[in-house]
Steps between C-alpha positions, in 0.01 A plus 500: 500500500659833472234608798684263678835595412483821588299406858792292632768802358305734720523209793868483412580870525294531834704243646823711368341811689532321867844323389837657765662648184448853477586523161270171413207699672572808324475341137177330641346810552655709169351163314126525676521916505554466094206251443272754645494692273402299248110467536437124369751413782312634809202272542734252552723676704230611735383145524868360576526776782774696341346830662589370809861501394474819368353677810789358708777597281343872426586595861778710499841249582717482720855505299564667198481214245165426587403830360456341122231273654323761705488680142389180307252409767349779486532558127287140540222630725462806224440248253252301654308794645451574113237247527133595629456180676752481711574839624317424811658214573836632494378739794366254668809292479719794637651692230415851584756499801791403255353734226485797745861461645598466129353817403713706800765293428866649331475289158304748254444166282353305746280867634363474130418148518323563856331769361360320213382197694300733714353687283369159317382364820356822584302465194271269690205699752564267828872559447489869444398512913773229625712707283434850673496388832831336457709812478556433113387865399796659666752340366377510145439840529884554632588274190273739262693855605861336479 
């Protein structure tokens, strides 16, 4: 029962990420980008299609407020790249475009967070190419010498 609890409060807070409140959406996200990182949440995240939440929110935004849930989006995708088997799917699903403009981006907490999701997705051999040929390298090597 609890399984099923927490299944329709993940259902809930996707629905909160597409509501027309800004504020409503950011919450969402700070809510989802927090259960990441707690690993007995992320099976079930995955499987509710949080990531796909997270990938859109960890593009940099557009106004200034947003910028908490660019941080806890991508905070989110940090967590659940801690997790061997999905690091490939979160590639595949598009977060290394969001992760990348994160890690040039002007927020040294959300550089970090970048940083560390891509060097946990990294830790995976097919992603180590998609990661290279990206244009990654530069920018965490930019990040490293500042």
């Amino acid at each position: 029962q609890s399984h099923s609890f927490m299944v329709d409060f993940y259902d809930i807070l996707m629905d909160f990420t597409r509501d027309r409140d800004a504020k409503c959406r950011q919450y969402a996200i700070q809510a989802l980008g927090n259960l990441c990182a707690d690993p007995l949440q992320v099976k079930s995240l995955i499987d509710a299609k949080c990531s796909n939440a997270m990938i859109l929110f960890s593009f940099p935004p557009t106004t200034d407020d947003a910028a908490s849930a660019q941080f806890h989006a991508i905070a989110g995708l940090h967590g659940l790249s801690k997790i061997h088997e999905y690091r490939t799917a979160l590639l595949r699903e598009g977060s290394l475009e969001p992760l990348i403009l994160g890690v040039r981006g002007n927020s040294s907490e959300i550089q970090h967070e970048a940083a560390a999701a891509l060097s946990n997705l990294a830790l995976e051999e097919p992603n180590r190419i998609l990661i290279a040929k990206s244009g990654a390298l530069p920018a965490l090597v930019t990040l490293l010498k500042e």
